[in-house]
C-alpha positions in Angstrom: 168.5 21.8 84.4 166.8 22.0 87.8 163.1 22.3 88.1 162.8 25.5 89.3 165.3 26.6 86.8 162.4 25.4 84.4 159.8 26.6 86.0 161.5 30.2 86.0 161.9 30.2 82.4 158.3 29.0 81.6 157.0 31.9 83.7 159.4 34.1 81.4 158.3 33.0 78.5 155.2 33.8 79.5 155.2 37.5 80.7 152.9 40.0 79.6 153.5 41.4 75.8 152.9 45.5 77.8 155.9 44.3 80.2 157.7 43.5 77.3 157.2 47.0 76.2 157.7 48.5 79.3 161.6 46.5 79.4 162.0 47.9 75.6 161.0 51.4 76.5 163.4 51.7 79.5 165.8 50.7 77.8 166.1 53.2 74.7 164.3 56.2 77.2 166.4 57.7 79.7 163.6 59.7 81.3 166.3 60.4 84.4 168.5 63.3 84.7 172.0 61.8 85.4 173.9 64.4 87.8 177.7 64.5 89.3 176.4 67.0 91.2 176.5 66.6 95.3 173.4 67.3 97.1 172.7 67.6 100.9 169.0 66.4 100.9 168.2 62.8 99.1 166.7 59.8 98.3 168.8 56.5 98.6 167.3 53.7 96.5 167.0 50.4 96.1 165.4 47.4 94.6 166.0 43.4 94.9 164.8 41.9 92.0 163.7 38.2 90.7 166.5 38.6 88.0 168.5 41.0 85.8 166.5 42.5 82.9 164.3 45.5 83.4 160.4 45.1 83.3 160.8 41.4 82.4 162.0 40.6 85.7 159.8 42.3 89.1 160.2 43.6 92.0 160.6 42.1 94.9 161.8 44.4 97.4 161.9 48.5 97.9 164.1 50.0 100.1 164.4 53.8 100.3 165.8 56.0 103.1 165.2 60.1 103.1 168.1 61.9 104.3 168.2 65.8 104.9 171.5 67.3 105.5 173.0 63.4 105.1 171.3 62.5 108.0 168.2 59.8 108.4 165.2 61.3 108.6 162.6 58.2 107.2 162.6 55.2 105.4 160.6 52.8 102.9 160.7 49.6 103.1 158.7 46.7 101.8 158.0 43.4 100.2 156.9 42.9 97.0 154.8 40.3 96.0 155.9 39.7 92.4 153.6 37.2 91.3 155.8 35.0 90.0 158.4 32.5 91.0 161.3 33.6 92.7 164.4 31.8 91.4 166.1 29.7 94.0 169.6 31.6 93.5 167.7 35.1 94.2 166.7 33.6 97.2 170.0 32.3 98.2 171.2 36.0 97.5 168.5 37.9 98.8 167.1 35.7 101.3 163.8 36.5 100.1 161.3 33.0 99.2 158.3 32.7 97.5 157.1 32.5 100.9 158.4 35.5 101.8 156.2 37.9 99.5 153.0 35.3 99.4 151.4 37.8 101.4 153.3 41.2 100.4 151.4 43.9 98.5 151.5 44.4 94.6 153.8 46.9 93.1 150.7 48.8 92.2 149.8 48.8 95.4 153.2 50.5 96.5 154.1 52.8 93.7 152.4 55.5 94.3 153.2 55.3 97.9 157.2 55.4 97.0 157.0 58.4 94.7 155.2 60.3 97.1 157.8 59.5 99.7 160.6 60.3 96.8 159.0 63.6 96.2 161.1 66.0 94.1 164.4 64.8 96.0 167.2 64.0 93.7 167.7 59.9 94.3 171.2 58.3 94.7 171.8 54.9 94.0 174.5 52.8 93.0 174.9 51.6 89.8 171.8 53.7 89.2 171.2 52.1 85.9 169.8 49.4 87.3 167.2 50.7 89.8 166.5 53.8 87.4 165.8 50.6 84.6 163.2 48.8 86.9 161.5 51.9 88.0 160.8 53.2 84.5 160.1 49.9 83.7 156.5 50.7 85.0 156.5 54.0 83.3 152.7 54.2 82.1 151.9 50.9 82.9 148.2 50.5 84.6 148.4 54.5 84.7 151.4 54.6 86.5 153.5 57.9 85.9 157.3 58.1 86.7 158.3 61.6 87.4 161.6 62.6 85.7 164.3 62.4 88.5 167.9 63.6 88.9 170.0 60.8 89.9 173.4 60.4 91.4 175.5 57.4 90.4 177.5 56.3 93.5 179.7 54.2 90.8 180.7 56.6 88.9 180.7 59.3 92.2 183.3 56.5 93.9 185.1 55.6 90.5 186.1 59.3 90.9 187.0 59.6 94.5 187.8 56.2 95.6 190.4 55.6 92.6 192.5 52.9 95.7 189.6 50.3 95.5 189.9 47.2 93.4 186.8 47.8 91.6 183.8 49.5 92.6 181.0 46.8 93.2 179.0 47.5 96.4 180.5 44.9 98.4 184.0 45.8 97.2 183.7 49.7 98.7 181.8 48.7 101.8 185.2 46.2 102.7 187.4 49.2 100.7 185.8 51.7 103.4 185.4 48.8 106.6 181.8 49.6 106.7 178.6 47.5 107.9 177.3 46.1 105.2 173.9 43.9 105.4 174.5 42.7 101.8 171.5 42.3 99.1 169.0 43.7 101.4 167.4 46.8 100.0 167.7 48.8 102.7 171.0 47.5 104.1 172.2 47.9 100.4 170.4 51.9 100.8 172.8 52.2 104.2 175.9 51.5 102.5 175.4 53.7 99.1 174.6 56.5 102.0 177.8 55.7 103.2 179.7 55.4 100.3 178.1 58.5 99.5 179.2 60.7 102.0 182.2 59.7 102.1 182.9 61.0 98.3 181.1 64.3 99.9 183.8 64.4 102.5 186.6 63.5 100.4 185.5 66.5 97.6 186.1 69.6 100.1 
């Protein structure tokens, strides 16, 4: 085992028994209103990570783009600093170092910043799980209240109306559909679940 693979897990090991909670309570509490429903006016979201799991892993990028009548009208981007190590395969992924966020704000610094920008727009996100997971995650956590959102699936929205693809990972639709594609950055990743998006809108009427 490498030594940043062992440093990782010692950090791990080591995490906060409330962020423990806070991965526990995400997981059995759906506070998010699932929807099939298509909107005009949205939220896309997305978050890179320092790992998988939910509270236990943080944060380490936001990206969220506004659109109102499917077209761009702002955008939220930032670096997290997660306080932790970043695993070298996230960077790899990501492109995002422990360097990277040495100087990037705190979640809490951020969070109330992105719900304000959220607002009461539905959010779309794909494999919503996931995001939805790590936002809840810091569901009354230092005071920190997650309104209850409705929330489009593009996996399931595309498993629907893209039945041709080969599967329907990210990467997979964005090649499917021969869009741009700047992969495992949150707001590249935001850009292409717009995309994919729209194109299940077009594809419904």
């Amino acid at each position: 085992m490498t030594s940043w693979n062992t440093e990782a897990i010692e950090l791990l090991e080591r995490k906060p028994k409330q962020q423990n909670w806070g991965a526990r309570r995400a997981a059995k509490d759906k506070k998010y209103k699932s929807s099939s429903q298509l909107v005009d006016d949205y939220i896309v979201l997305d978050f890179e990570t320092t790992g998988l799991r939910a509270g236990a892993d943080k944060i380490i990028q936001i990206g969220a783009i506004r659109y109102v009548n499917h077209e761009v009208k702002d955008m939220f981007n930032t670096f997290i600093n997660p306080f932790r190590h970043i695993p070298e395969t996230v960077t790899r992924l990501t492109g995002i170092s422990n360097e990277t966020v040495e100087l990037a704000p705190s979640i809490n610094q951020k969070i109330e910043e992105l719900l304000e920008f959220i607002g009461d727009l539905p959010i779309i996100a794909h494999n919503a799980s996931f995001d939805m997971g790590f936002l809840y995650a810091l569901d009354n956590i230092d005071g920190i209240s997650i309104p209850e959102y409705i929330v489009i699936d593009t996996v399931k929205l595309a498993r629907k109306k893209i039945t041709e693809a080969p599967n329907h990972k990210l990467t997979t639709l964005t090649e499917f559909l021969q869009l741009e594609h700047d992969a495992h950055d949150a707001i590249g990743d935001c850009v292409a679940t717009a995309a994919i998006y729209q194109y299940c809108v077009k594809k419904h009427f």
